[in-house]
Structures are given as C-alpha cells and as structure tokens.
C-alpha positions in Angstrom: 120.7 97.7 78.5 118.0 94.5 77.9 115.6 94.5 74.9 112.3 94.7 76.6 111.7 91.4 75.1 114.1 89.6 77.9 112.7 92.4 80.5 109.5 90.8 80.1 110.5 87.4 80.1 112.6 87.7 83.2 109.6 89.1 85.2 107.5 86.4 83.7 109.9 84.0 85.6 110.4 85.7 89.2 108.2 83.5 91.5 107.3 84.1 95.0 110.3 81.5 96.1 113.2 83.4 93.8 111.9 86.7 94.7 112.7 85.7 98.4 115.7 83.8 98.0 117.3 87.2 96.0 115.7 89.2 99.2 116.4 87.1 101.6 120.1 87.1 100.4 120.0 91.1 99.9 119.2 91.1 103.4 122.0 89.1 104.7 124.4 91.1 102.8 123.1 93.8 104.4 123.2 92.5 107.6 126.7 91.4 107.5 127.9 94.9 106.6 125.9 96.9 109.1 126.8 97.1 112.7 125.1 95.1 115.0 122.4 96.6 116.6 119.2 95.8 118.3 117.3 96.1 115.0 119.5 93.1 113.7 118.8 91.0 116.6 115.1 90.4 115.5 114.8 87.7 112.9 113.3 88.8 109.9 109.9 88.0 109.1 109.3 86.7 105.6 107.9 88.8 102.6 104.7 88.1 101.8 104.3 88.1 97.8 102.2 86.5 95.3 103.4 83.4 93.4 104.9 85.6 90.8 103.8 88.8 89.3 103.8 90.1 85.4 102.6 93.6 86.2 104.1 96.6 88.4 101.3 99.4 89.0 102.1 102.8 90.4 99.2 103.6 93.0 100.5 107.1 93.8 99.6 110.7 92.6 102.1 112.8 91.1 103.7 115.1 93.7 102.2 118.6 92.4 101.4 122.1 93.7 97.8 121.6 91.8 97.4 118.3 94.3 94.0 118.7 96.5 95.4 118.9 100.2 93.4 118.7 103.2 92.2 122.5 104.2 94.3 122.5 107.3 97.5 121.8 105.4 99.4 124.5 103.1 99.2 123.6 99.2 102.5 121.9 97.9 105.4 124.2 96.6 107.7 123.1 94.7 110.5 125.7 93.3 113.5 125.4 91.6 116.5 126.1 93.3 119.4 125.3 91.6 119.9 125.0 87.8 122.6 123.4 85.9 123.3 126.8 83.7 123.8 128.7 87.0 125.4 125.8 89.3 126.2 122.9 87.6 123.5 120.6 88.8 119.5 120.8 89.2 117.5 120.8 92.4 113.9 121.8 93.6 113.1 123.0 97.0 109.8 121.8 98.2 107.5 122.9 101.1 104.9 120.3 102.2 102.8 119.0 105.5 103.6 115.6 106.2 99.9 114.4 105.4 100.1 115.8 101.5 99.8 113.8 98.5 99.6 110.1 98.4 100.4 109.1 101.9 100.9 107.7 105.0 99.2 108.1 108.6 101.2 106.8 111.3 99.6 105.3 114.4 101.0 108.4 116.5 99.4 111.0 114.2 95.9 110.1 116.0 97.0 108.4 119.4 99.5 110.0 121.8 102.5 107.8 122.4 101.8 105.8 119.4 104.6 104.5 117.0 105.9 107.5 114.4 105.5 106.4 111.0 109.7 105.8 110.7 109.4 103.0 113.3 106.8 100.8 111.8 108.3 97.4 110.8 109.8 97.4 107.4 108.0 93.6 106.7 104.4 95.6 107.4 105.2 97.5 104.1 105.2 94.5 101.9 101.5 93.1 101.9 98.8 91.2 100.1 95.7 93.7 98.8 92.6 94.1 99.1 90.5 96.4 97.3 86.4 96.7 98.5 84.8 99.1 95.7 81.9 100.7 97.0 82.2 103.0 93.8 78.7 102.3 92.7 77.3 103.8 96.1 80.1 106.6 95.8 78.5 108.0 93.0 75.0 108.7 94.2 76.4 109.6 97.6 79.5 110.7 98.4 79.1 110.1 102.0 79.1 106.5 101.3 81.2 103.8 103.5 82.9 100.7 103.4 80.6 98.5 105.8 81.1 95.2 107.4 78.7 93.6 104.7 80.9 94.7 102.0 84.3 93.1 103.7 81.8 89.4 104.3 80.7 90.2 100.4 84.3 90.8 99.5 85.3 86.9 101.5 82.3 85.3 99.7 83.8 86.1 96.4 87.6 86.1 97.1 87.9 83.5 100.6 88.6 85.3 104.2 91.1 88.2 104.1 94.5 86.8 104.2 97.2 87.3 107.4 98.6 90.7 106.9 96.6 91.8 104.5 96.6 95.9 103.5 92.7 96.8 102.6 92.0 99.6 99.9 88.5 101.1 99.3 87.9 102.6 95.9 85.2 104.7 95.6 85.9 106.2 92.3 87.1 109.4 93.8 90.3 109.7 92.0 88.5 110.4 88.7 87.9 114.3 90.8 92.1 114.7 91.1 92.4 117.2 88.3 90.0 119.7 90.2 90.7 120.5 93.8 87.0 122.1 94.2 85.4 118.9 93.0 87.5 116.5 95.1 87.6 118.4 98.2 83.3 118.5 97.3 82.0 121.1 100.0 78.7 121.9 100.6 77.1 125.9 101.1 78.1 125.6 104.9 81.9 124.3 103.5 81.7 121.1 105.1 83.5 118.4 102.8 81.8 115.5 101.7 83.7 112.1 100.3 83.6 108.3 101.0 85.6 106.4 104.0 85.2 103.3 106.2 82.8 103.3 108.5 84.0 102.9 112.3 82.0 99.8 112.6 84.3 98.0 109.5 87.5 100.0 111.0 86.9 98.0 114.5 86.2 94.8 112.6 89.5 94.8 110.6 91.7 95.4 113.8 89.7 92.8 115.9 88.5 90.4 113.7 90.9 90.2 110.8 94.4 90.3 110.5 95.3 93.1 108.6 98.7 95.5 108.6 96.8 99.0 107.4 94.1 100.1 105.4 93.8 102.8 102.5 91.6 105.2 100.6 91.3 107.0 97.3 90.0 109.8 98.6 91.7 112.3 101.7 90.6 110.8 104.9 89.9 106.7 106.3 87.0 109.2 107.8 84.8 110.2 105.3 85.4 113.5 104.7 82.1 114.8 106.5 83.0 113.3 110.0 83.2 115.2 113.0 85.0 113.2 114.8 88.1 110.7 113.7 86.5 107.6 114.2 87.7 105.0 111.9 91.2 107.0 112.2 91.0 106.0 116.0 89.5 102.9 115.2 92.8 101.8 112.5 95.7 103.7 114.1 94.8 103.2 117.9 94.9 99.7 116.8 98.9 100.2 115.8 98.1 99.8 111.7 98.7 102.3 109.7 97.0 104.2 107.0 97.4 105.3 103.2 95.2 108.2 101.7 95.0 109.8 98.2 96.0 106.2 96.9 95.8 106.4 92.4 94.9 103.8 89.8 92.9 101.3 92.7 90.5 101.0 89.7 92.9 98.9 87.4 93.9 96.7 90.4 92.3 93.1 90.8 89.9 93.1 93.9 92.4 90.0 95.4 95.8 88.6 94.1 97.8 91.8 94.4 100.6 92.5 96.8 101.0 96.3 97.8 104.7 97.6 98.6 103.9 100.9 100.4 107.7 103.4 100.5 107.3 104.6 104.2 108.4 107.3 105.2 111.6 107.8 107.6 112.1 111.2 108.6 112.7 111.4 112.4 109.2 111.7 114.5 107.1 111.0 111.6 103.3 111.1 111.8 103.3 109.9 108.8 104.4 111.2 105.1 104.1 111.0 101.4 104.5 107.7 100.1 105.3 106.2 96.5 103.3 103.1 96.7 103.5 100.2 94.0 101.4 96.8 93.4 102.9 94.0 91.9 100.0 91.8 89.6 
C-alpha cells in the first residue's frame, strides 16, 4: 500500500510524455502476446492527454433502479442473486436497455448500417474536453440549446476547438437526478422538456470542427421536446458518437481537460452505459 502522500506526488509527476511512454509500452506488450490480426495491423494512433494532470473526476451517475430513464426504456433492476451466506460468493442480476444511465449512443443507433458502438476506435475514447455551459439559459428555459455562437464564444475565450476534441454541454440539469419527475420535466400534454444542441451547432461540429463525439447532462443531444432526432442525425450520421446523462460537468474546467469515455463492447452495440472519467 502507498501513503497518500507519495500517491499524490507520483500523479503530480505523470506528464503527457511518461503517460505515453508507459501506454505506449502497455500496448506493445499487448500486442506481442495477442495473435495477429487485422486489428493489429493498423498503427496505433497516439493518446491525446494533457501535459500532466493532478485531478481524476468521475463524470458518471451511479447505476441505480431510482436513475431517470428515457420513457421508452424499462427502469433499471438490479437484484441480488447470489449471496455469500447461501453460495459462497455475491452477485446482482441486472436488467437494463442499452441507452440507461450514463451512456453511450453509437452511430448505428440512429443511422442504418452505421458502426455499433463495440467497433468505434479505442483512440476516439481518449479525448481533450470541452464543456459549453448554457446553464444560465437552462434555467429560465429548459428548451434551451447549445448554438453556434456559444461554440465561437467558447474559441474567443479558450482558442479554436482542438483536433479530436469530445464537446460537453452543461445545462445544470444534473442538479434534477434525485427526482425522476423533475428531470424527465413534462408538460400537461406529457411532452418532455430539457436542454440539447441545436441541429445547426450538431452540423457545425461534424463539418467544421474536428471533433470525436459530443455529450449532455441531460437524456437526449436532442432536447428533450424534439420531434424529430435532429442533432442525433446530425452527430451520429456523421460517424461520432454520443454520451448522455454525463455527472459532475459543473466542477470540470470549460478547456484543459481530457475525457476517457469506458465504451461499451457487447456484440451489436447501439450503444451502452458507460463509466466515463476526466483527468484535470
């Protein structure tokens, strides 16, 4: 065990070129004890990290039966199924949609023929962030969007979106987690109301800016209102991938952050919940 003393000065000292060297060698090693395959004969793109980091920040929800699901999905179960008194070990059984809890929308969830969520590069998961608040807006109307004009405010402040970068809104919304009526907000005719991008800002990311996938706080890219997918169609159809119900964007920087996002990989994936992390 280390005294959290020499925990903390160790990840003091990781930099961006250590990080990648101990990567970069994890990698080979893996390499030379895997079969060969046509997987191995790509080269490996490099990581893209910050110069060193101090901080690790859990951006997921807890996994949890009370977790607001989208209405078309069944609530999350979760149910013991073996116990140690009665078989010697402990183990929960759960029931789930794919597109439950914090997590991932794979380009084929939205566009027929599109990659599943299990083949999306592994080097797309690893990604500088970007988080646009429009939280002020958010909470006088909650069908608020991220616009173009808050993506140019964003690169006035912060420079131009880098290569391969992963852009969050936060709109405040996860402050509603606790009570499923209150996030899911519907109106008397039960149509849902809560912040997403706008289509306009979706088709500007893919075609103007170099970016891997984009994220929300809230249920949907869509705002929750839409009736039609259009900033789904606009993200996915352009191969990147999404990541909804995303926690804690509020204690994350608005740039400097890289995003590790734990894709799923379950055979024919549209997508799936994710544990996703952001190293400060």
């Amino acid at each position: 065990m280390c005294a959290p003393t020499i925990i903390h000065s160790v990840r003091e000292e990781i930099s961006r070129r250590g990080f990648l060297t101990t990567l970069g060698g994890a990698m080979a090693a893996a390499a030379m004890t895997s079969s060969p395959g046509p997987a191995l004969a790509q080269p490996q793109k490099p990581v893209r990290l910050a110069k060193g980091f101090r901080d690790v920040h859990d951006l997921t929800h807890t996994f949890t039966a009370k977790t607001p699901v989208f209405p078309a999905f069944k609530p999350i179960q979760i149910r013991p199924k073996f116990s140690i008194a009665k078989d010697g070990f402990f183990a929960n059984e759960i029931t789930f949609d794919e597109h439950t809890g914090t997590h991932m929308d794979g380009p084929v969830h939205f566009v027929q023929g599109g990659p599943t969520a299990d083949k999306l590069p592994a080097d797309k998961f690893i990604a500088p962030l970007a988080v646009i608040s429009i939280e002020s807006r958010a909470a006088k109307d909650a069908d608020a969007v991220v616009t173009v004009d808050d993506v140019l405010a964003w690169e006035k402040q912060h420079g131009r979106l880098p290569a391969g970068a992963f852009v969050a809104m936060y709109s405040g919304w996860g402050s509603r987690i606790g009570n499923a009526e209150r996030f899911l907000n519907k109106d008397a005719k039960g149509t849902m109301h809560a912040p997403g991008f706008s289509e306009e800002v979706a088709k500007f990311l893919t075609k103007e800016r170099d970016i891997v996938g984009a994220g929300v706080d809230t249920l949907s890219l869509d705002i929750a209102s839409a009736s039609k997918f259009v900033a789904h169609l606009a993200f996915l159809g352009a191969g990147k991938y999404g990541v909804e119900l995303l926690a804690n964007l509020n204690t994350m920087p608005p740039s400097g952050a890289t995003i590790i996002v734990g894709g799923p990989k379950h055979e024919g994936a549209s997508g799936g919940p994710v544990r996703v992390y952001a190293l400060v």
